[in-house]
Structures are given as C-alpha cells and as structure tokens.
C-alpha positions as CSV (number, residue, x, y, z in Angstrom):
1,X,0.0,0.0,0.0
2,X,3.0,2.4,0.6
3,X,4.4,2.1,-3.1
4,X,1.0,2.3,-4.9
5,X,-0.6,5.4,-4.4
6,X,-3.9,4.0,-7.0
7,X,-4.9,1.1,-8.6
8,X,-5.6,1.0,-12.1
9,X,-9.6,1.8,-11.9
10,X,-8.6,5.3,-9.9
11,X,-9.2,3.5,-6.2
12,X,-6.6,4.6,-3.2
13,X,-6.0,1.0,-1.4
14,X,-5.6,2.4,1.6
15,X,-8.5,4.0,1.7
16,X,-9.7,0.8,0.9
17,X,-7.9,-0.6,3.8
18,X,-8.9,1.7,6.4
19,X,-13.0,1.9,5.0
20,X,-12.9,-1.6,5.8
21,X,-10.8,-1.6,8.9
22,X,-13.8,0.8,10.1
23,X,-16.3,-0.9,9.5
24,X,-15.3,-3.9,11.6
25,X,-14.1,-2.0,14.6
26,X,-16.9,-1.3,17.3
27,X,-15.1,0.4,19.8
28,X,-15.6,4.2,19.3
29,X,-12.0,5.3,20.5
30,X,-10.7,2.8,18.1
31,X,-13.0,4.0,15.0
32,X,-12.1,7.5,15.8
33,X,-8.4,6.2,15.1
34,X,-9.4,5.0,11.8
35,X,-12.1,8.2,11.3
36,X,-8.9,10.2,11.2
37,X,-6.5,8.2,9.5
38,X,-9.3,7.9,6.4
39,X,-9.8,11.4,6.6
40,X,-6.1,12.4,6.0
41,X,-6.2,9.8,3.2
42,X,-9.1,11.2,1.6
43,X,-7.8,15.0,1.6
44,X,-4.4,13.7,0.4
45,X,-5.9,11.8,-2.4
46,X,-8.5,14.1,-3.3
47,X,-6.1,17.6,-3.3
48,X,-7.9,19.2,-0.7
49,X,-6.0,21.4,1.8
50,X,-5.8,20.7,5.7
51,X,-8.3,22.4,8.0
52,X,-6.8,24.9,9.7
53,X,-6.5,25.0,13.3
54,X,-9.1,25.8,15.8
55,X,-7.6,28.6,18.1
C-alpha cells in the first residue's frame, strides 16, 4: 500500500484498507483512530488542503 498510491480503476487501497478496517471495529475510541487516518487519506488523495487549526 506504501508504493501504490492508486490502482488502475482510480481507487486509493488504503482508503480501501482503512473503509474496511472501520467498518469492523466497534469500539468508538478505536473507530475514531481509523475516522482520522481515512480522513487524511481522503484529503491527500483528493487535493484538498488541511483544515486549519481551531484557536
């Protein structure tokens, strides 16, 4: 996952990796883990900046 930033049909596999990783983890302190992690991965992926900080 660390030398392929997409697949050939546009997909990011670890955004893949994490989606799923969330999806089968119940505990809400561990989901947030994962919440985060996808949502870096997303804005990295997609272009989008970083939010700035609060304060």
């Amino acid at each position: 996952m660390n030398r392929v930033e997409r697949l050939v049909d546009g997909s990011v596999p670890l955004r893949s990796w994490l989606e799923n990783a969330r999806g089968m983890t119940p505990a809400a302190t561990a989901a947030a883990v994962f919440d985060r992690a996808l949502d870096t991965v997303i804005r990295k992926s997609t272009g989008e900046p970083d939010p700035e900080p609060d304060g």
